[in-house]
Every structure is written in C-alpha cells, then in structure tokens.
PAVEXVEX-790543 format. One record per residue (C-alpha): y, x, z. Coordinates in steps of 0.02 Angstrom, whole numbers, padded with zeros to 5 digits, always signed. Each point is the difference from the previous one (the first is absolute). Last residue first. Layout:
N
YXZ
...
***
This chain:
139
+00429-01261-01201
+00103+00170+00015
+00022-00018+00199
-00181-00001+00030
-00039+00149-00104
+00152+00083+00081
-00081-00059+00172
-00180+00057-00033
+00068+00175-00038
+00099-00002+00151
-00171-00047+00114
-00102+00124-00092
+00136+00142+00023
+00010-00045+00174
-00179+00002+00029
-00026+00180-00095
+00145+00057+00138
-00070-00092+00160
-00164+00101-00039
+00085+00162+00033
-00097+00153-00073
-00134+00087+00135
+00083+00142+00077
+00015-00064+00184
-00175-00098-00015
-00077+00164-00048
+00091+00093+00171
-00095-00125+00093
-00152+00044-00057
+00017+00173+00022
+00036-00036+00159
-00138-00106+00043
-00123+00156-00059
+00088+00116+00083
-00040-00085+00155
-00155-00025-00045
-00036+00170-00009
+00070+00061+00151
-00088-00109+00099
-00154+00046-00089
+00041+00182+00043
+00056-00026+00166
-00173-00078+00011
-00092+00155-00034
+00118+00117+00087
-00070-00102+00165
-00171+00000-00068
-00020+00207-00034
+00106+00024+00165
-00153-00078+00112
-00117+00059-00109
+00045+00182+00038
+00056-00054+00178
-00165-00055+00086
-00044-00185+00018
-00002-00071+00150
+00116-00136+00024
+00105+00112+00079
-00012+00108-00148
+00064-00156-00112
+00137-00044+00132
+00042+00192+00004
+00017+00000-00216
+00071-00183-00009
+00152+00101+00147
+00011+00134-00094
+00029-00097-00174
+00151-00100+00102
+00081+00154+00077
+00017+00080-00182
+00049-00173-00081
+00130-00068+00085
+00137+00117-00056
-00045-00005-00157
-00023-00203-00007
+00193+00014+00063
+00055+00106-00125
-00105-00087-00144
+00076-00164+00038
+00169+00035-00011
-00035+00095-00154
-00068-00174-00050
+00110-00121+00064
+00145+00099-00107
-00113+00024-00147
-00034-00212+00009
+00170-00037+00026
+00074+00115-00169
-00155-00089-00087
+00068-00168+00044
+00178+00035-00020
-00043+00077-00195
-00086-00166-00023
+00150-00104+00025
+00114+00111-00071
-00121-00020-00157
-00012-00191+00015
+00208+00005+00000
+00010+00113-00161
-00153-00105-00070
+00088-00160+00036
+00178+00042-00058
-00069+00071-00170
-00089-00189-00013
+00192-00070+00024
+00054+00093-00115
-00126-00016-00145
+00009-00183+00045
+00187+00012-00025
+00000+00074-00171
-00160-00103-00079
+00112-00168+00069
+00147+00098-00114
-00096+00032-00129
-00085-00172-00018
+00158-00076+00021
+00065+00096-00139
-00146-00039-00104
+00036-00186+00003
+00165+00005-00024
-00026+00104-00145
-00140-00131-00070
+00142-00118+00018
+00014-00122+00159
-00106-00180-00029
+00043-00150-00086
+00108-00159+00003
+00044-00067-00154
+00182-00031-00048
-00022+00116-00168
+00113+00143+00073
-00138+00016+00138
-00006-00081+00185
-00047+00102+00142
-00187+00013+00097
+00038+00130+00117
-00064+00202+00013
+00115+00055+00114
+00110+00164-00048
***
C-alpha cells in the first residue's frame, strides 16, 4: 500500500488513514529487517572467507618457517661464534630473538583475529541510515 495524498468523502484532499499509515510502516519495517538479515548473513560469509584465508596462509606458513628454522638458528649460532663469541652466549641470543620474533608475531595475530570478531560496523550504519529514511519519509 503507498502512502498518497487521496481525496475524502467530504471532497477534501487529505492524507491515507492511520491504518494506511501503519501498514506502510510495517511493511517498510518488514523489508528493512530483510534486507539488514541479508547484510549480516553476507558480512558473515565475508568474514568467515577471511579467517578461513588467514588459517590456510598460516599453516602454510608454519610448515615452511619449520622447515627453515633449524638450519637458520645454526647458521646465527656459527656466524655469532665466528664472530667470536663462544657458543653458550652464542645460542642464549639466537633463542633470544626467536623469542621476540615469536612474540610479535603472536602479537599481530591476535590482533588480527580481534578485527575478525569485532561486530560489523556496516550493520549499526545501515540501521541508522533506514531509520533516518522512515523518519524522512513520514514528514
């Protein structure tokens, strides 16, 4: 039903019943509630790809970096012997910044794994914007 100026039984022109009125406004209410169901389904796909990616990349990631990372620490620990220190502190420094490397890494991950639970934005905007519109449309 469209909400229209129309002419009463008295020859005036007015606007649409109060039933009119709230039948619009259910069935606007009805189709943003749709539509808005549509986006979070869609933004949650969305998200659900990302994170799916990301573990992929990730395991990926971790096969290769443990494959590198045995030859790779003996090689800092002879480059830091050759350099003349002995191999306690030699190995104490390598594993020292694995650690930190380690560290931060988890550290970026974690914070990437926030941003892929935080709540949609695009959703509370949406259901601003709509709002604004029925407002709009009711003056």
């Amino acid at each position: 039903m469209n909400y229209h100026d129309t002419e009463n039984s008295d020859g005036h022109e007015g606007r649409g019943t109060v039933s009119d009125l709230l039948n619009r406004v259910i069935e606007q209410t009805r189709e943003i509630a749709r539509t808005e169901a549509e986006l979070v389904r869609a933004e949650a796909a969305h998200r659900a790809g990302l994170a799916r990616n990301a573990a992929i990349l990730g395991a990926v990631a971790l096969v290769f970096a443990l494959g590198a990372i045995f030859p790779l620490t003996q090689s800092a620990i002879y480059g830091l012997e050759w350099a003349g220190l002995d191999r306690g502190p030699a190995t104490l420094i390598v594993g020292a910044v694995l650690l930190i490397l380690a560290i931060l890494a988890a550290l970026i991950a974690a914070s990437k794994l926030r941003k892929v639970s935080s709540p949609p934005t695009r959703l509370k905007e949406n259901l601003s914007a709509d709002a604004q519109a029925l407002k709009e449309s009711f003056k």
